[in-house]
C-alpha positions, 0 to 999 in steps of 0.5 A: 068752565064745566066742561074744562073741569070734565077733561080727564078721560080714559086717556089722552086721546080722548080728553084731548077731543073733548078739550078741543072741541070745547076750545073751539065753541067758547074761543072762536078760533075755527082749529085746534090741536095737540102735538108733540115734539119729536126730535126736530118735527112737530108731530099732530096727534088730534085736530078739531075744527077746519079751515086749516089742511092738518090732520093727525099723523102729520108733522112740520118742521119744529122750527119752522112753526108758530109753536116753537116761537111761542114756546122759545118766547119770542112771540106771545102766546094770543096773536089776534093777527099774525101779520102784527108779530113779525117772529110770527108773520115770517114763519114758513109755516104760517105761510104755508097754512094761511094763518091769521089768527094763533093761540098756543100754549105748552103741553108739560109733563113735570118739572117744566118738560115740554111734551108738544104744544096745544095751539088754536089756528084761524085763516081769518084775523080776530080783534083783541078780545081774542086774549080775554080767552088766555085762561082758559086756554092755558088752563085746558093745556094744564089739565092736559099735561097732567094727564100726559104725566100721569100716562106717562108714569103709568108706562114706566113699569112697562119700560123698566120690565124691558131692561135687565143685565146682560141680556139684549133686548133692543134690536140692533137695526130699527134700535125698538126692543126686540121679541124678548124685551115684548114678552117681558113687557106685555106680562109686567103690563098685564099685572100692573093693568089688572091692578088698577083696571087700567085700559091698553092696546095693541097694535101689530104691523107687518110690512108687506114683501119685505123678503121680495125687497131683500130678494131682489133690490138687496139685504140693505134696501130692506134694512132701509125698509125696516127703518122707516117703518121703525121711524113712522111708528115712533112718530105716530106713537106717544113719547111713552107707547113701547114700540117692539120689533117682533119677528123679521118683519113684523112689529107690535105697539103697547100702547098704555092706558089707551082706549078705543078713541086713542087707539084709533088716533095711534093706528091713523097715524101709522096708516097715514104715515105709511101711505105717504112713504109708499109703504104697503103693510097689513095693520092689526088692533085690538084692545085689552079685555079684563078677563084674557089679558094682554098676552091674548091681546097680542094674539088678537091683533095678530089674528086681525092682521093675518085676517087684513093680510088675507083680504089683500 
């Protein structure tokens, strides 16, 4: 109980850590996560535990999960053994994993949204006391979406600082806000961070041959290009970060109220995202710093990126 009442941390990322590993001593269920939901796939954002070959970056078919059951209803929130709940035993998913053992429960951000789910996994069966834990997984699951919301708030003003009349500010091609829209965004940000001494961080992405690819396979294999990288960022994103395309092949990632442990969450996923579509590209990060501000964050993780890209 005290340790569930310690779970707001500098954000997310962090809290969502220390949630799971808490979860994982007082449960007995051997793995945990958090996701999100993103578009017809379930997006893994943290992982403690093992017994189960999921990580971060990964996603699953939406419907094919045990989470989608649970959320649609149709199975309950504690199966001690998945064989037992048919809607859960012919999951595609708890096949592919070996699940016997699930717990989940909602992640919500405000008037019954649901943002992902936080669900514990086991490839070995539990008795019935497993549902004595109910409380405390769902109790761990409300404290989360309060801080998802309250993130989630906190990127607001960055999001409607991208937007104005008569001017265009999202790229037509990857549909992420364009240069213009980036500028703006990082200077609204920086006041509302030094406001409130509120962390962030940027990462930047440059895709490697972009302009060999255009040259000899076509301008439309490089668009194809574009857009999957446009895809695995989002994807590796939370549902609030401002994704920006900043220049012909480059793009950069504002990430709100975000430190150092959810940054790395955010730049693994990319990474992992980008290695398995084949997808070579140099990746740059760094973290707000009170004094420079974030326009000189942005030039700090450019500067690691061309550094990265030297190195290669």
């Amino acid at each position: 109980m005290t340790g569930a009442a310690r779970l707001p941390q500098e954000d997310f990322g962090s809290a969502a850590e220390v949630a799971l590993g808490l979860l994982r001593e007082k449960v007995g269920i051997s793995f945990w996560m958090t996701t999100r939901i993103a578009g017809d796939e379930l997006v893994v954002l943290n992982t403690v535990g093992s017994g189960i070959t999921l990580s971060s970056g990964d996603a699953i078919s939406w419907t094919d999960s045990l989470c989608w059951r649970m959320v649609a209803g149709s199975g309950p929130r504690v199966a001690p053994n998945v064989a037992d709940v048919p809607a859960y035993s012919s999951s595609p998913f708890a096949e592919v994993y070996k699940v016997q053992a699930y717990v989940g429960a909602p992640l919500t951000v405000g008037d019954g949204k649901i943002y992902g789910t936080l669900a514990g996994l086991d490839p070995q069966p539990k008795d019935d006391t497993l549902k004595q834990h109910l409380w405390l997984v769902e109790m761990v699951a409300g404290l989360l979406g309060a801080i998802l919301k309250h993130e989630q708030e906190a990127s607001q003003p960055a999001a409607d600082a991208a937007t104005a009349d008569g001017e265009v500010l999202v790229d037509k091609l990857t549909q992420t806000f364009n240069r213009r829209a980036w500028d703006r965004v990082l200077v609204a940000e920086e006041a509302r961070c030094a406001r409130h001494n509120h962390a962030a961080c940027v990462i930047c992405v440059d895709i490697d041959a972009l302009r060999a690819i255009n040259d000899a396979q076509g301008r439309e294999a490089g668009d194809k290009m574009l857009l999957k990288v446009a895809h695995i960022l989002k994807r590796a994103c939370r549902g609030y970060d401002i994704v920006a395309r900043t220049g012909e092949d480059e793009f950069a990632i504002l990430a709100v109220e975000c430190g150092l442990k959810g940054a790395k969450g955010i730049y693994d996923r990319i990474n992992s995202g980008l290695a398995k579509d084949e997808i070579k590209a140099s990746l740059g990060i760094a973290l707000r710093n009170v004094t420079t501000g974030l326009p000189r964050t942005f030039e700090e993780a450019t500067n690691t990126l061309l550094n990265a890209k030297r190195s290669r």
